[in-house]
Every structure is written in structure tokens, then in C-alpha cells.
Phi, psi and omega in degrees: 000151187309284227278357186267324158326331170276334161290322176273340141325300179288345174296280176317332189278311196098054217185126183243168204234112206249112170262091145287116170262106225291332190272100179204094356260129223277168200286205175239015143292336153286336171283004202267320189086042183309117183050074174025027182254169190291155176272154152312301185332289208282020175269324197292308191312325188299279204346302192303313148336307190272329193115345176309158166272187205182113166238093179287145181179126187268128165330309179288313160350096184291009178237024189279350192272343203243336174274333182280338161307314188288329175261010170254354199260012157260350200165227180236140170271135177221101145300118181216177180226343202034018176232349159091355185248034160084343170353307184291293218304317188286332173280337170272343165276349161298310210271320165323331178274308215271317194272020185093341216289163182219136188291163186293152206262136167299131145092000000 
């Protein structure tokens, strides 16, 4: 499973780990735990259990750039939406724009 893998990374590693999580606020397909996968609650409760840091936070969130800066400069970041609805790619093309990144020059 994802998050117990991010924890015994980060146990080897030396390292703490931030699980953002993007369904925010989540539907009520994210609340449902549909095909067994975690509601936020019980995504927050494990993380925390395992030792992870835990972050509910919306895409959209005009402070979301400041907040995964502020949990990377504790560590390592991981972000998701788990539903497939784009959620990751438009906050990682946020924070790409937002941090400088540029596509690599051709040729």
C-alpha cells in the first residue's frame, strides 16, 4: 500500500513526509471510501499513525503554493487527489509556474 510505503521510505531515509491531499472539499465520492479506498478522515488517521504529516488542501487554494513549499522545506512531499479528476496535475502545473520551472529547450 502507498502510504505505508512512504512511511518506511521516509523511516530509511531519515526523513519526514508530507501527504497532501487534494479533495478538498471532498465530494461525497471522496467521502464515501468507494472501492475501498480511504475517505480523507480515515487517509488522515492512517498517515498520522504511520507517522506522516497530513494535509487536506484544494487545488485551488490561492495559499496552496506556500503551503507545499512550507511542508517541503520540512521534508518530502507527496501529493494526490486519488480520483483521477485532475486535481494533482493542475496543482503540480501551479506550483511548476509558480516555483520558475520552464519545459527543457530542444534540439
Amino acid at each position: 500500500d502507498t502510504l505505508n510505503s512512504l512511511a518506511a521510505s521516509a523511516r530509511r531515509r531519515g526523513v519526514k513526509v508530507t501527504l497532501v491531499d487534494l479533495r478538498s472539499p471532498p465530494n461525497s465520492d471522496d467521502r464515501s471510501g468507494k472501492g475501498g479506498r480511504l475517505s480523507p478522515q480515515a487517509e488522515a488517521a492512517a498517515a498520522r499513525k504511520m507517522g506522516l504529516n497530513y494535509l487536506q488542501v484544494s487545488a485551488l487554494d490561492k495559499s496552496l503554493i506556500e503551503k507545499i513549499q512550507q511542508a517541503h522545506r520540512q521534508g518530502d512531499v507527496y501529493f494526490h487527489c486519488m480520483y483521477g479528476v485532475n486535481r494533482t496535475g493542475f496543482a503540480a502545473g501551479r506550483l511548476a509556474v509558480a516555483t520558475g520551472a520552464s519545459h527543457p529547450q530542444k534540439g
